[in-house]
C-alpha positions, 0 to 999 in steps of 0.5 A: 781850701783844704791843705791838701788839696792845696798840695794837690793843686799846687802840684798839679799846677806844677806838672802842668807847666811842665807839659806846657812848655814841652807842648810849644816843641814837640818835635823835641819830646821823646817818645818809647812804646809801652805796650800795643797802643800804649805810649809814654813820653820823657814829658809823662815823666818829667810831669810826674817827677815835678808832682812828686817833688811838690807832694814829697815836700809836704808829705814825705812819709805819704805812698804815690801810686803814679802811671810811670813810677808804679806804687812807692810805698810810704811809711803812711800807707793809709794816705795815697796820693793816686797821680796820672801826670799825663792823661791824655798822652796820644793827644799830646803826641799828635799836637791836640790840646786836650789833655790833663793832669790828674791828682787824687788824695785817697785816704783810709780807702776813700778818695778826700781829694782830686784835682784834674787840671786842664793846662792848656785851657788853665781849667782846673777842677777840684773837689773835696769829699763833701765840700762839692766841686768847683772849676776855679772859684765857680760851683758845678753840678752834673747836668739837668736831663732824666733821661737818655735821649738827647744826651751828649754822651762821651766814651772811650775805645778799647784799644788796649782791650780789643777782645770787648770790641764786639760788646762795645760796639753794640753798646754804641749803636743800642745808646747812638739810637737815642743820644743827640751825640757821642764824643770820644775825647782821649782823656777820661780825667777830662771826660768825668771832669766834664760831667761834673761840670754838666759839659758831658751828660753821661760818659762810660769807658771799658779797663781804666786804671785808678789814675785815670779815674781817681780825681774825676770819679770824686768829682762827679760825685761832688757834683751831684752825680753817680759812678758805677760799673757796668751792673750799677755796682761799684767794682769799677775799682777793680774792673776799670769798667766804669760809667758817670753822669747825674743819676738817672743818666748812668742808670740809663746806660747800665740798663742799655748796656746789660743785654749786650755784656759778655761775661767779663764785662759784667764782673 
């Protein structure tokens, strides 16, 4: 394993049993309202303040872009540690055990490493540019099918974005026509960790943040699999607009959902 991938799994580790013991009494975790919709706990900054201790160790000099904290720049701006301590934070509230912790390494403006670990379940998927991808010690690949029908697709719902609703939804019903099933599973690191490890044939979300996709995005990469926004371009780095699967998948929803995007969407 590469040694900084080894940082980053080792501080995600680190986070990971941060929110553990937090998540055996919720009734102790603080809750403070963001935004609409948008909710952050004293847990989301515990996890991060635990993830930047352990990178800090190590690399002092290296910049953080975190969820909570925003961008701390280092004296070494060409390596960016991109962290989401708590992906999946509404779940976590609610008592549903599926969250992650999301550790990305970007180096010179591309994505070296990425761990999104999975603490409840103790999955932790991992990846280096090149290297592929792997749930613990097993090598994984995105899965099998050519074409959308049959699929099991997962997707996100744009709560923070509801002027897309209508765009959304007609991408839904045009894909629910030929899928076997959608998910919507509350945590895009998990969902593109997923993909990656054939669990999910296809996934696509409207407005993430690097954080939410930095890790996951490698991974599903690594295993073989394509990651565009929703033109098959790549301004998913700027837009947030983001779908993944195995080649063929994600050109299969690009090409049902571009009769139904509105302008913003298509940018």
């Amino acid at each position: 394993m590469h040694p900084m991938l080894n940082i980053a799994v080792r501080a995600a580790r680190s986070a990971g049993t941060v929110i553990t013991r937090a998540f055996e009494d919720l009734d102790k975790v603080e809750v403070e309202q963001k935004g609409l919709n948008d909710f952050v706990t004293n847990v989301d900054r515990d996890a991060e303040a635990a993830i930047i201790a352990t990178i800090r160790k190590s690399y002092p000099q290296h910049t953080i872009i975190s969820e909570e904290c925003g961008t701390q720049t280092g004296e070494h701006d060409e390596f960016r540690w991109i962290i989401d301590p708590l992906d999946g934070t509404t779940n976590f509230m609610k008592g549903i055990p599926h969250f992650a912790v999301s550790v990305a390494l970007q180096i010179n403006g591309k994505i070296e490493h990425g761990v999104v670990y999975d603490p409840i379940r103790n999955e932790l998927f991992s990846a280096s540019r090149g290297a592929g991808v792997q749930l613990d010690s097993r090598r994984l690949r995105v899965g099998k099918h050519r074409d959308i029908k049959g699929t099991l697709l997962a997707t996100g719902f744009p709560f923070k974005q509801r002027q897309h609703t209508e765009a959304y939804l007609a991408i839904f019903n045009d894909l629910f026509t030929d899928v076997a099933d959608m998910r919507r599973n509350g945590s895009a690191a998990l969902d593109l960790a997923y993909v990656a490890a054939g669990r999910i044939d296809g996934y696509w979300e409207i407005g993430l943040k690097p954080w939410d996709f930095a890790a996951g995005e490698l991974l599903v990469r690594e295993a073989g699999g394509l990651v565009s926004d929703f033109t098959g371009g790549h301004n998913h780095l700027l837009s947030g607009n983001i779908v993944a699967g195995a080649p063929k998948i994600t050109a299969g929803i690009v090409n049902k959902m571009r009769p139904h995007l509105n302008e913003a969407l298509k940018r």
